[in-house]
C-alpha positions as a Markdown table, in Angstrom:
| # | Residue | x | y | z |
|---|---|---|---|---|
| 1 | Unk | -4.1 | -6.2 | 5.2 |
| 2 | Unk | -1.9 | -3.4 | 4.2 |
| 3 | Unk | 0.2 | -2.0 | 7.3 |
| 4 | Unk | 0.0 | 2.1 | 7.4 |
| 5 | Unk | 3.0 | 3.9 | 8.1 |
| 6 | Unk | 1.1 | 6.9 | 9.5 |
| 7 | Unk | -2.6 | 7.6 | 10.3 |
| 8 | Unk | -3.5 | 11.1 | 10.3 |
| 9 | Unk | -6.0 | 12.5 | 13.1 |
| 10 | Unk | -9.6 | 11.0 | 12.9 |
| 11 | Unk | -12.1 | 12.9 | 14.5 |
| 12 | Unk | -15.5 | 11.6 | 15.2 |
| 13 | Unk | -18.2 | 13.7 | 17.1 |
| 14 | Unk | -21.6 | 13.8 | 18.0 |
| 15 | Unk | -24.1 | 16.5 | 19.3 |
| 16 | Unk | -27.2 | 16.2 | 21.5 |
| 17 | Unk | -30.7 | 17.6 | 19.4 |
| 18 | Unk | -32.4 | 20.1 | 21.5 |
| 19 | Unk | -35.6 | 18.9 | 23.3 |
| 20 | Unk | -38.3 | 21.3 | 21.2 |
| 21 | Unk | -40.0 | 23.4 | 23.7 |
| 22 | Unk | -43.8 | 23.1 | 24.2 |
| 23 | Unk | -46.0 | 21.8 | 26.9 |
| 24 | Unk | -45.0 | 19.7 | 30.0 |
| 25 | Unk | -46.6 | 16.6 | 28.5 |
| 26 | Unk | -45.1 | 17.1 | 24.8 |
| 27 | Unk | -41.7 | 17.0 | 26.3 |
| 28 | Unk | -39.5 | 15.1 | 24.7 |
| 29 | Unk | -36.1 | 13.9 | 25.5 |
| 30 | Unk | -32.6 | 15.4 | 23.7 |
| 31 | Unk | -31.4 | 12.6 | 21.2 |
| 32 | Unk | -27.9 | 11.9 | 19.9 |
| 33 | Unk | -27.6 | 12.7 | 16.4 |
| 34 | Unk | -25.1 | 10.5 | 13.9 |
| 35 | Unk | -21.5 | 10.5 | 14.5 |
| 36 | Unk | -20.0 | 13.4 | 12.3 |
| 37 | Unk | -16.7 | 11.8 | 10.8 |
| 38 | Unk | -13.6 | 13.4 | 9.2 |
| 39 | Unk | -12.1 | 12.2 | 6.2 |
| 40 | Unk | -9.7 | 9.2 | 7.2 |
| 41 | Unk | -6.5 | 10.6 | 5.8 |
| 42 | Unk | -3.2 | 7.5 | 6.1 |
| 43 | Unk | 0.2 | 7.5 | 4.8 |
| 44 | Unk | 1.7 | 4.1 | 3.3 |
| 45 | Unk | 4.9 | 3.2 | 1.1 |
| 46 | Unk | 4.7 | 3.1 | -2.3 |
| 47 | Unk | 5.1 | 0.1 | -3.2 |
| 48 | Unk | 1.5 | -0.9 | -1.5 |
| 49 | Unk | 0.3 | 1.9 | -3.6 |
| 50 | Unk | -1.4 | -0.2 | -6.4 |
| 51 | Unk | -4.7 | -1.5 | -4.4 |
| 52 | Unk | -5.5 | 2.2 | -3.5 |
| 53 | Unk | -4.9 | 3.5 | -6.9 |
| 54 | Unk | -7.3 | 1.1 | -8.4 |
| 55 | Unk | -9.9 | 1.7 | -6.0 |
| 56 | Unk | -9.5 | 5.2 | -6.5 |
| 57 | Unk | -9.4 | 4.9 | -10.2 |
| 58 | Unk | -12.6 | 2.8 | -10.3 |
| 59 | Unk | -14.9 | 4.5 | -7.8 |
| 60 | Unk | -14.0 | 8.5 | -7.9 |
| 61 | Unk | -12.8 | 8.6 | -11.1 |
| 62 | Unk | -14.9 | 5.9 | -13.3 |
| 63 | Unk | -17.6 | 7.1 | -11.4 |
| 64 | Unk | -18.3 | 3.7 | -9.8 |
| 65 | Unk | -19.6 | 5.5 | -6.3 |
| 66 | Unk | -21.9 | 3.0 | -5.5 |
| 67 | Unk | -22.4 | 1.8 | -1.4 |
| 68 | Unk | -21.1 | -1.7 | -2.7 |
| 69 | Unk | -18.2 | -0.2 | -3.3 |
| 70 | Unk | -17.1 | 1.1 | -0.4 |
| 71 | Unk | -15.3 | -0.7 | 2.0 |
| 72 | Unk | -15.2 | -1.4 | 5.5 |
| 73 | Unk | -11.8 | -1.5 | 8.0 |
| 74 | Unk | -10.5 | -1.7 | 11.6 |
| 75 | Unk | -8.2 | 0.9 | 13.4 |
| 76 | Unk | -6.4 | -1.2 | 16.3 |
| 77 | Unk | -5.6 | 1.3 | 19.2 |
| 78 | Unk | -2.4 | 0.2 | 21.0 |
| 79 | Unk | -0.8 | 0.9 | 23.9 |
| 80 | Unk | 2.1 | 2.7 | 24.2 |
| 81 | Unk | 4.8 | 0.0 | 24.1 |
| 82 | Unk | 2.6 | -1.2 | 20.7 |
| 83 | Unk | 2.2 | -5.1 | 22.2 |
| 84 | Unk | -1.7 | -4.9 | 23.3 |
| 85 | Unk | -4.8 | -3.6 | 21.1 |
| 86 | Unk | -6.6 | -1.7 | 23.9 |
| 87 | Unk | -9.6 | -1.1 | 21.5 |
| 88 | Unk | -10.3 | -1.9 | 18.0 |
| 89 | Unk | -12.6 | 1.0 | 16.0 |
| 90 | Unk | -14.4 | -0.2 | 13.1 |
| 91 | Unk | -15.1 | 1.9 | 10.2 |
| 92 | Unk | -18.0 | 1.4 | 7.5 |
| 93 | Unk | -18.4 | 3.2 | 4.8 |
| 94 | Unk | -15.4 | 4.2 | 3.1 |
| 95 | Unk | -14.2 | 5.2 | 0.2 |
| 96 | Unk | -11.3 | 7.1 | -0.7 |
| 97 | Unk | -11.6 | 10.8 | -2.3 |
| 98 | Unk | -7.7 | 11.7 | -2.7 |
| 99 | Unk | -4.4 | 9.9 | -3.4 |
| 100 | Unk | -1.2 | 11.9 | -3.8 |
| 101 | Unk | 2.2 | 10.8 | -4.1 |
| 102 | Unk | 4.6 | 12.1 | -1.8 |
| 103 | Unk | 8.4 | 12.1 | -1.1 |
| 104 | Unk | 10.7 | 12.9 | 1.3 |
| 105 | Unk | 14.4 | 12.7 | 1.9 |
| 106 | Unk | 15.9 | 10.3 | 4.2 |
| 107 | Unk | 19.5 | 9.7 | 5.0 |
| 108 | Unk | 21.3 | 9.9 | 1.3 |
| 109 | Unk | 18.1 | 9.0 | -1.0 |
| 110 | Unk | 14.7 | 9.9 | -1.1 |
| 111 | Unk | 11.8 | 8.0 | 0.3 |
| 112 | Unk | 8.5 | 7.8 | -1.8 |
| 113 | Unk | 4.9 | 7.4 | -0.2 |
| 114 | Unk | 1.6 | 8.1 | -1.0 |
| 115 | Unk | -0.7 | 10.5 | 1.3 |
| 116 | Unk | -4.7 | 8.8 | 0.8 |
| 117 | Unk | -7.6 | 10.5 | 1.8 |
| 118 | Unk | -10.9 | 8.1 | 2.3 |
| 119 | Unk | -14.4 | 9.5 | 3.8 |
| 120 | Unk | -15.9 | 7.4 | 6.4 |
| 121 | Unk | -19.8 | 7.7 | 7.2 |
| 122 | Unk | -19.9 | 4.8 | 9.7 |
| 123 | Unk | -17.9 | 4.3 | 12.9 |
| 124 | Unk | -18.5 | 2.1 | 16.0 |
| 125 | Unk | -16.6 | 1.7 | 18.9 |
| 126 | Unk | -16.5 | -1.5 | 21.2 |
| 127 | Unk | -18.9 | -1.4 | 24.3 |
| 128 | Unk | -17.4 | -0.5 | 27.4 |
| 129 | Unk | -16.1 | -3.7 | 29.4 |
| 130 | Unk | -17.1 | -3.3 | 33.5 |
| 131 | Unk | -13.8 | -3.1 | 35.3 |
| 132 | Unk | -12.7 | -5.1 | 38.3 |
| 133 | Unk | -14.0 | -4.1 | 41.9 |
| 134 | Unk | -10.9 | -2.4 | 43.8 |
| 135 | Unk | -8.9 | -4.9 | 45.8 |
| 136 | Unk | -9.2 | -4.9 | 49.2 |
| 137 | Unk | -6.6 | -2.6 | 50.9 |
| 138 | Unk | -4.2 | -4.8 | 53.7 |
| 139 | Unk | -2.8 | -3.4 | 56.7 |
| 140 | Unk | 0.9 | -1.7 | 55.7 |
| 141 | Unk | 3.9 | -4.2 | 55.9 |
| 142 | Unk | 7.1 | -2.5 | 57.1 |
| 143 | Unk | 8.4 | -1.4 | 54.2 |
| 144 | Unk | 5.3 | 0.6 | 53.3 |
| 145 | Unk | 5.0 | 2.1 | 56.9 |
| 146 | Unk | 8.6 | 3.3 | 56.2 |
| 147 | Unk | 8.0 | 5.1 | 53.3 |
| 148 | Unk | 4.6 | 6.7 | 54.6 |
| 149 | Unk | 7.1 | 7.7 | 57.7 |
| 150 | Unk | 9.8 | 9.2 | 54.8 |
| 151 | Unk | 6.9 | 11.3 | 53.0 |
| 152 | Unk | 5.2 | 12.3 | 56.3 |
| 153 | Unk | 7.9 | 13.6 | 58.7 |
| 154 | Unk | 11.4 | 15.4 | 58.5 |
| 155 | Unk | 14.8 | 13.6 | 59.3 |
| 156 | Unk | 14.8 | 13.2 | 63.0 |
| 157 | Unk | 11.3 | 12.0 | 63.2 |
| 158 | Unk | 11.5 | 9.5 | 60.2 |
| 159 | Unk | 14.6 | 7.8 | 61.9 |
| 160 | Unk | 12.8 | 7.8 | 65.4 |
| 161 | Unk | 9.8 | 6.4 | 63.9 |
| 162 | Unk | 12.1 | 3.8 | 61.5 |
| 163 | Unk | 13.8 | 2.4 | 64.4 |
| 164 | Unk | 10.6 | 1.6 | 66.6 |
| 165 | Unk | 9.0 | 0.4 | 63.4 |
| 166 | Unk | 12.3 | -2.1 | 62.9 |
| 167 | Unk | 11.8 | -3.2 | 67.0 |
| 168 | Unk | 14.8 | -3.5 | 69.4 |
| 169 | Unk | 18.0 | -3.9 | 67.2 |
C-alpha cells in the first residue's frame, strides 16, 4: 500500500435517462445511467515513485492497455480528527494516464514529488447502514431546566425562576 500525500478532487456523477414519451401503457420508468468518473489525480513523494512509473511505462507507453492491467484501489474517507474510516470507496478500473514530477521548496531545500493522473471507470460506494432509532427524551434534570430558563428569559426572571427551581435555600 503506498500512503498518498495528497488526493486531488474526485468527482463521480450520475444522470437520470429520460422516460421516452409515447402512450400511457409504453411508459417506462427514468433509469440511472453509469457513474461518470473523473480522472483520479494523487500526489506522493518521490521516492515511492518507482511502482507508478513502471506501470505507467508498461501500460500507456508500451501500449500494454489491456483490462488485466488495470488495477483496482480503496479511498478510506476519515473523519476529521483522521482516527475513524467513515466510509471506504472502492475504485475498479484504473489505470494511470499521466505522471509528472514536481517540486517545491520547503524550509531551506526543495521537496520533490510526483503529481499521477489515473482514470477510473468503476466506483462503488458502501450501502447505506440504518441508523439507530432516537433515544427517548427524559424529563429535564435541574441543570437542564436552568439553562432552558437562561436562553428563555432575561435576568430578573432567570434568577426568580433559578431560585424556585433550586427549592427553599
Amino acid at each position: 500500500m503506498i500512503e498518498k500525500e495528497h488526493i486531488d478532487s474526485l468527482v463521480a456523477s450520475q444522470s437520470i435517462a429520460a422516460a421516452s414519451p409515447g402512450e400511457a401503457r409504453d411508459f417506462m420508468r427514468p433509469s440511472l445511467q453509469p457513474f461518470e468518473i473523473s480522472n483520479l489525480v494523487f500526489s506522493l513523494a518521490e521516492a515511492d515513485s518507482a511502482p507508478m512509473y513502471a506501470w505507467f511505462d508498461d501500460f500507456f507507453l508500451a501500449g500494454n492497455h489491456l483490462n488485466a492491467n488495470e488495477r483496482s484501489g480503496t479511498i478510506d474517507i476519515f473523519d476529521t480528527a483522521l482516527c475513524n474510516s467513515l466510509f471506504t470507496l472502492t475504485l475498479s478500473n484504473i489505470a494511470v494516464v499521466r505522471v509528472t514530477r514536481e517540486t517545491q521548496v520547503a524550509g531551506a531545500g526543495l521537496v520533490a514529488s510526483i503529481r499521477v493522473e489515473a482514470y477510473v471507470e468503476q466506483l462503488s460506494l458502501p450501502p447505506v447502514q440504518p441508523t439507530a432509532a432516537p433515544r427517548e427524551r427524559t424529563a429535564p434534570g435541574p441543570l437542564q431546566t436552568i439553562l432552558l430558563t437562561l436562553s428563555d428569559r432575561n435576568k430578573d426572571e432567570a434568577a426568580r425562576a433559578i431560585k424556585s427551581t433550586a427549592g427553599p435555600g
